[in-house]
C-alpha positions as CSV (number, residue, x, y, z in Angstrom):
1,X,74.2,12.0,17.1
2,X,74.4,8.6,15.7
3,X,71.2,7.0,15.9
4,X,72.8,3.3,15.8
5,X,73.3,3.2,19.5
6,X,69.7,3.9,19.9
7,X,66.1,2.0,19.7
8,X,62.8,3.5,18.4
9,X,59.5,3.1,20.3
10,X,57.3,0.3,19.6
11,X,53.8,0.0,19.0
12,X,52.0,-0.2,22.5
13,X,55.2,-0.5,24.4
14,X,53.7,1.5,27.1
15,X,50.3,0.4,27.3
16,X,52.5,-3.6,27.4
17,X,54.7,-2.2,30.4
18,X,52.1,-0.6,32.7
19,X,50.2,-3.1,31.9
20,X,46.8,-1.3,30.8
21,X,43.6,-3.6,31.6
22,X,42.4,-2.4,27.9
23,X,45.5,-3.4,26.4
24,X,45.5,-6.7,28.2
25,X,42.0,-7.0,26.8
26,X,43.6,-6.4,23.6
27,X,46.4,-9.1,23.6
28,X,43.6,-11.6,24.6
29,X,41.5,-10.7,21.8
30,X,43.8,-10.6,19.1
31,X,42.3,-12.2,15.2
32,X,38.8,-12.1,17.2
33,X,35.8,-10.0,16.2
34,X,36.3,-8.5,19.7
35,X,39.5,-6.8,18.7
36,X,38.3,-4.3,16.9
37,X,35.5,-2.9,18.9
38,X,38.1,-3.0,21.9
39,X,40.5,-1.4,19.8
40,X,38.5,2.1,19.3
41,X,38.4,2.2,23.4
42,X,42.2,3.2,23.0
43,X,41.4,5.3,20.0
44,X,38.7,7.7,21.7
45,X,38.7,7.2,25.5
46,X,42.2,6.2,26.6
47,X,42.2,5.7,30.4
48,X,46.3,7.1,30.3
49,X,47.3,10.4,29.9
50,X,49.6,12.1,27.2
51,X,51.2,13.5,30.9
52,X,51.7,10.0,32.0
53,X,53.5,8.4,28.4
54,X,55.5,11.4,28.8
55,X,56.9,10.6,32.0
56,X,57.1,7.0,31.2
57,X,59.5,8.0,28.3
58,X,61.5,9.6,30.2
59,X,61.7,7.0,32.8
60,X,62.6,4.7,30.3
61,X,65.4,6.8,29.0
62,X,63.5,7.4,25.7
63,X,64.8,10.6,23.4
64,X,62.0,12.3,21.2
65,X,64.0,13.7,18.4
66,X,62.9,15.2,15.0
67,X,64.6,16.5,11.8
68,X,66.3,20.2,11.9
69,X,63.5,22.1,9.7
70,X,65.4,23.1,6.2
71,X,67.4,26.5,6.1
């Protein structure tokens, strides 16, 4: 498989596309003091499920691929 035709995830690209009100929050808060206390909402109590980014990846065409484990 030649992963040149392909492009890897980015950071928040789901939480951008749906668009989550947290993440909007987020944007609008970015280099404010803010930021960081909103930031630990999406590290403890996201409002999205792992069932839901799933889904989303695949919608999106997205592959999740890892390394063959050494023989």
């Amino acid at each position: 498989m030649d992963l040149n035709d392909y492009v890897e995830y980015q950071r928040r690209e789901f939480c951008n596309d749906l668009p989550c009100p947290i993440q909007t929050l987020l944007n609008e808060a970015e280099g404010t003091p803010r930021y960081d206390a909103i930031r630990k909402i999406c590290q403890t109590d996201c409002i999205h499920t792992t069932y839901e980014f799933h889904h989303w990846l695949i919608q999106k065409g997205y592959l999740v691929i890892r390394p063959r484990p050494a023989q």
